[in-house]
C-alpha positions as CSV (number, residue, x, y, z in Angstrom):
1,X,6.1,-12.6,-21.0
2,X,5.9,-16.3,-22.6
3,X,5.4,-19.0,-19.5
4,X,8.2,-20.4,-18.6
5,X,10.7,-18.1,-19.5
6,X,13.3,-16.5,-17.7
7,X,13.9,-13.9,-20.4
8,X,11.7,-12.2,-23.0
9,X,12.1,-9.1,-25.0
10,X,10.5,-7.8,-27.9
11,X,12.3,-7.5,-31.4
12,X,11.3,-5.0,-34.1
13,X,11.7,-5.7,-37.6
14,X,11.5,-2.9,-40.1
15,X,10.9,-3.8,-43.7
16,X,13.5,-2.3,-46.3
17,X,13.1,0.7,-48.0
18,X,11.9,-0.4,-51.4
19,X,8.8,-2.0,-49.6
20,X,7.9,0.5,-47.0
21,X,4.6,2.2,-47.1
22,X,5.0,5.9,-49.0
23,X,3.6,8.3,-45.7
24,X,3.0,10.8,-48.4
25,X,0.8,8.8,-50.8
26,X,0.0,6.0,-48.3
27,X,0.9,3.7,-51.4
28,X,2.0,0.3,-50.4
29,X,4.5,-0.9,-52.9
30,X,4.2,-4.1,-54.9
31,X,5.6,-7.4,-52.9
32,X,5.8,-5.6,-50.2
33,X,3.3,-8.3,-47.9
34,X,5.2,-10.9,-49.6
35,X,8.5,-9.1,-48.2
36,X,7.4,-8.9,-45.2
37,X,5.7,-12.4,-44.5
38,X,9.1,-14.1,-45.8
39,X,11.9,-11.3,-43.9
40,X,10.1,-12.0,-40.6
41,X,9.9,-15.4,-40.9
42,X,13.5,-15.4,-41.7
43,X,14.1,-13.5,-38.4
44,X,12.1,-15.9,-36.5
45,X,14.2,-18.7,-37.9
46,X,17.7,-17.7,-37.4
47,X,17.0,-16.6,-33.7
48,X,15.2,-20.2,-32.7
49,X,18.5,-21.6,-34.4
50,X,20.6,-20.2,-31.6
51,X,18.4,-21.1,-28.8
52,X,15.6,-19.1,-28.4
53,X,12.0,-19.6,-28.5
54,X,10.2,-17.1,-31.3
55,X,6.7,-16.6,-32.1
56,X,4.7,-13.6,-33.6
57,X,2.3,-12.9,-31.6
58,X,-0.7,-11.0,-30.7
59,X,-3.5,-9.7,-33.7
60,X,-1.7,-9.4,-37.4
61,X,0.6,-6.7,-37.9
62,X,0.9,-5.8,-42.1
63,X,2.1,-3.3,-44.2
64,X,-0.8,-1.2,-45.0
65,X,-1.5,-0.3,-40.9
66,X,2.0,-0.6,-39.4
67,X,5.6,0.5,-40.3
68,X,7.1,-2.6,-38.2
69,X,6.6,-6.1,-37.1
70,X,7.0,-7.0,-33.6
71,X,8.1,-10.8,-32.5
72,X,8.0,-12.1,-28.7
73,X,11.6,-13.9,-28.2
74,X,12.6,-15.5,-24.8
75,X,14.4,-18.1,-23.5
76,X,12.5,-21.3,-21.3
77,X,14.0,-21.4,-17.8
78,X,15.9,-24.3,-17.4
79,X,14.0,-27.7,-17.0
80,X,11.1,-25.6,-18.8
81,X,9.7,-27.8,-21.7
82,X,6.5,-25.7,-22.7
83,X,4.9,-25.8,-26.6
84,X,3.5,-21.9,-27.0
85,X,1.9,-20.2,-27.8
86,X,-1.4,-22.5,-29.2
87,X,-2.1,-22.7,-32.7
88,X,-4.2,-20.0,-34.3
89,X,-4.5,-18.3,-30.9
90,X,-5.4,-14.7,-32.4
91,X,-7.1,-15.6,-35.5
92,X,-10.0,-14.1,-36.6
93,X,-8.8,-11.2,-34.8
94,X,-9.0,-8.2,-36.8
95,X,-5.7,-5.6,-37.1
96,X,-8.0,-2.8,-35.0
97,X,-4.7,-2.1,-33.0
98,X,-3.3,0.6,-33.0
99,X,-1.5,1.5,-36.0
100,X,2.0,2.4,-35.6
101,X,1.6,4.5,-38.5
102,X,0.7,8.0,-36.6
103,X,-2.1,8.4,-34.1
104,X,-5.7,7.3,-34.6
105,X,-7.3,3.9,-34.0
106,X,-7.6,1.5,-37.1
107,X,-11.6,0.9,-36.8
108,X,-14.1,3.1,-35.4
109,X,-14.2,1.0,-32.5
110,X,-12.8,2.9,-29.3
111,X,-8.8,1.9,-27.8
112,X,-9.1,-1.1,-25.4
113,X,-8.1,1.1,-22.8
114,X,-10.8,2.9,-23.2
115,X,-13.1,0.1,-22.5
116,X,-11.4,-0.8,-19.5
117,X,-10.9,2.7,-18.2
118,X,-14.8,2.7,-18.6
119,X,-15.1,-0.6,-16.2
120,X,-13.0,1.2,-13.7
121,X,-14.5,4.7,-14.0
122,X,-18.0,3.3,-13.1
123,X,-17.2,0.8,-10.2
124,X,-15.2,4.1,-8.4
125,X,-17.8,5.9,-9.0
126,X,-20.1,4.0,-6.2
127,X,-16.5,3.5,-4.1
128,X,-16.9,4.7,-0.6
129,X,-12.9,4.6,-0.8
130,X,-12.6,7.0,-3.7
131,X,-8.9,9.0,-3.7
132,X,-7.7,5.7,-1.3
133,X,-5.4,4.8,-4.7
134,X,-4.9,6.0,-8.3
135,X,-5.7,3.4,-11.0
136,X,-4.5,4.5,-14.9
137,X,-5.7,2.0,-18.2
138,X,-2.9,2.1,-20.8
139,X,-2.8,0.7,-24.3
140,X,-1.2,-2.8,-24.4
141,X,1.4,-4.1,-27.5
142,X,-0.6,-6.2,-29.6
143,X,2.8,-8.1,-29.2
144,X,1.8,-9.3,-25.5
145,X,-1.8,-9.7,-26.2
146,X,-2.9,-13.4,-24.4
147,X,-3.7,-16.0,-26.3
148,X,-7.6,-15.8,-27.4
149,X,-7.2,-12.3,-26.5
150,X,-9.7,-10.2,-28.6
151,X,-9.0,-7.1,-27.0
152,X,-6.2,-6.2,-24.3
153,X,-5.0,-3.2,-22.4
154,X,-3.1,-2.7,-19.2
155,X,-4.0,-1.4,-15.8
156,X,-1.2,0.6,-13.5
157,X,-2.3,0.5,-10.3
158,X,-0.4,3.0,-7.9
159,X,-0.9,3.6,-4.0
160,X,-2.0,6.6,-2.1
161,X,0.6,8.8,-1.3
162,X,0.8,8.4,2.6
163,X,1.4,4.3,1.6
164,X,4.2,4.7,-0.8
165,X,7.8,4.1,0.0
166,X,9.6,6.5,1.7
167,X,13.0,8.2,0.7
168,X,15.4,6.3,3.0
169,X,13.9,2.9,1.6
170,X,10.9,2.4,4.7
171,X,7.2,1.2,4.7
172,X,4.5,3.1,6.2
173,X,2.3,1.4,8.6
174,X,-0.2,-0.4,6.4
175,X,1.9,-0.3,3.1
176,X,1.4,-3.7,2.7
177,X,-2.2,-4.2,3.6
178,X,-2.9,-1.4,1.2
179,X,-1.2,-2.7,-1.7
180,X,-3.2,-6.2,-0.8
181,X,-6.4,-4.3,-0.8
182,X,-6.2,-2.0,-3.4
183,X,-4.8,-4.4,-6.1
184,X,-7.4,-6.9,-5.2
185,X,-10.4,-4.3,-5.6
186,X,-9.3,-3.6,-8.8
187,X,-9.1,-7.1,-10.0
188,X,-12.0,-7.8,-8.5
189,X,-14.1,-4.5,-10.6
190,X,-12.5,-5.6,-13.8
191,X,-13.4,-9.2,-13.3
192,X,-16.7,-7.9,-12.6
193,X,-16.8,-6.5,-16.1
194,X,-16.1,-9.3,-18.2
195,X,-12.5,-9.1,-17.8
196,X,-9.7,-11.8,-17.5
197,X,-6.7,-10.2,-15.4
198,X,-3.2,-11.6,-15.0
199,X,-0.5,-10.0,-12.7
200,X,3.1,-10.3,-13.6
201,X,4.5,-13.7,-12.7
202,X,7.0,-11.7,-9.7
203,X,4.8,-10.9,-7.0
204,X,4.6,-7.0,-7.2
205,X,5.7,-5.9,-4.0
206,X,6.1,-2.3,-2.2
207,X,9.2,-2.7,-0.6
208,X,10.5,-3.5,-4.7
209,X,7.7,-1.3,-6.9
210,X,6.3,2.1,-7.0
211,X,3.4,0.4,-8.7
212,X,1.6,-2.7,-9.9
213,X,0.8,-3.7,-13.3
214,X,-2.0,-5.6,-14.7
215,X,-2.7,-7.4,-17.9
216,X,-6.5,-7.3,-18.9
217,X,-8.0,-8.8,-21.4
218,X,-11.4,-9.9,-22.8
219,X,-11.4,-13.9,-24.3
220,X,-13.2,-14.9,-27.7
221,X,-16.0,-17.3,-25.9
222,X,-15.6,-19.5,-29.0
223,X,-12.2,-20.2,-29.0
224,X,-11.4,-20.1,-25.3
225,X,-9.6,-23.6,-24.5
C-alpha cells in the first residue's frame, strides 16, 4: 500500500489484440512496446485527473514476459501531502519476475520466495520451539515491491492451533502473547538474513486476523536512500 493512503488497489491493463504476444509463436508484434508504454501512460493520466495518485510500480513489466501491466492507484488520506514513490526507485532492476505468461521463472535465478523460505527453513531448523507456529513464503506482485527493492516475497505467518480464535469469536489464554512472540521471531530470523521486513500499516491482531502478513524484501546497497 502507497504511505499515506487510505485506499489502494491494483489496476490491470491488458494491451489490445493486434499487439498482444502470439502464445503459439511467442511472436511479439511490431509497435507493440510502443503500445504499451503510450496506453498505460494514458491510463495513468486520466485516473490522477480524477483524483487519484498513479504510479507503476515495482521491476518493468513488457510485452515479451507479461500479458498485462499492473499500476498501484490509491487515494492520500486526507491532510496526506506525500510525493511517491522516489524517482527511478526500481531501476536497474531486471524483469526476473515472474512472468505472467504461464509458469516458470524469467532467469535461472530461483523465486524470491524461495530465498526467503530458505532463511526461514534454516533458523527453525535450530528452534527449540519448532511446530509452536506455521510460517509459509509466498511470491509477492512486482506491483507492491518497495522502493529499492531488488527482490521481494511475502511471509504468512499463522498461529498454532490451540492459539487461534475460537468459533464463538474468544481468545485462548495466551493468544496474544503468542502472536507477539511468534511474529517477532520471525522478523527477527529474516532480519537476521539480510532482510528488510514491513508489517501492514493496521496492526495485525488475533481478535481481527487468522493470520499475519509480512512484506520482505532485500535493498540494492547502492541505491538505498
Amino acid at each position: 500500500m502507497a504511505p499515506g493512503a487510505d485506499l489502494c488497489v491494483i489496476v490491470r491493463w491488458h494491451p489490445d489484440a493486434a499487439f498482444r504476444r502470439d502464445s503459439r509463436t511467442r511472436r511479439i508484434p511490431p509497435g507493440a512496446q510502443e503500445h504499451w508504454a503510450d496506453r498505460v501512460e494514458a491510463v495513468v493520466t486520466a485516473l490522477e485527473s480524477i483524483g487519484y495518485r498513479a504510479a507503476v510500480t515495482g521491476p518493468a513489466r513488457a510485452p515479451h514476459l507479461h500479458t498485462a501491466e499492473e499500476i498501484l492507484v490509491w487515494r492520500l488520506a486526507q491532510g496526506e501531502d506525500r510525493t511517491w514513490p522516489p524517482a527511478g526507485a526500481w531501476d536497474g532492476v531486471e524483469a526476473t519476475c515472474r512472468a505472467n505468461l504461464g509458469r516458470g521463472y524469467a532467469s535461472l535465478e530461483p523465486d524470491p520466495y524461495e530465498l526467503v523460505d530458505a532463511v526461514l527453513t534454516t533458523a527453525r531448523r535450530g528452534d527449540s520451539g519448532q511446530g509452536m507456529w506455521t510460517v509459509v513464503a509466498l511470491d509477492a506482485d512486482p506491483v507492491i515491491w518497495p522502493p529499492f527493492a531488488e527482490t521481494c516475497a511475502r511471509v504468512l505467518w499463522q498461529p498454532d492451533p490451540p492459539f487461534r480464535r475460537l468459533p464463538d469469536g474468544t481468545l485462548p489464554a495466551g493468544a496474544e502473547d503468542h502472536w507477539r512472540t511468534g511474529i517477532a521471531r520471525v522478523r527477527q530470523d529474516l532480519e537476521a538474513g539480510g532482510y528488510c521486513v514491513r508489517e501492514a500499516e493496521r496492526t495485525h491482531s488475533p481478535d481481527l486476523d487468522d493470520d499475519a502478513g509480512l512484506l520482505v524484501w532485500r535493498t540494492r546497497a547502492v541505491d538505498a536512500p
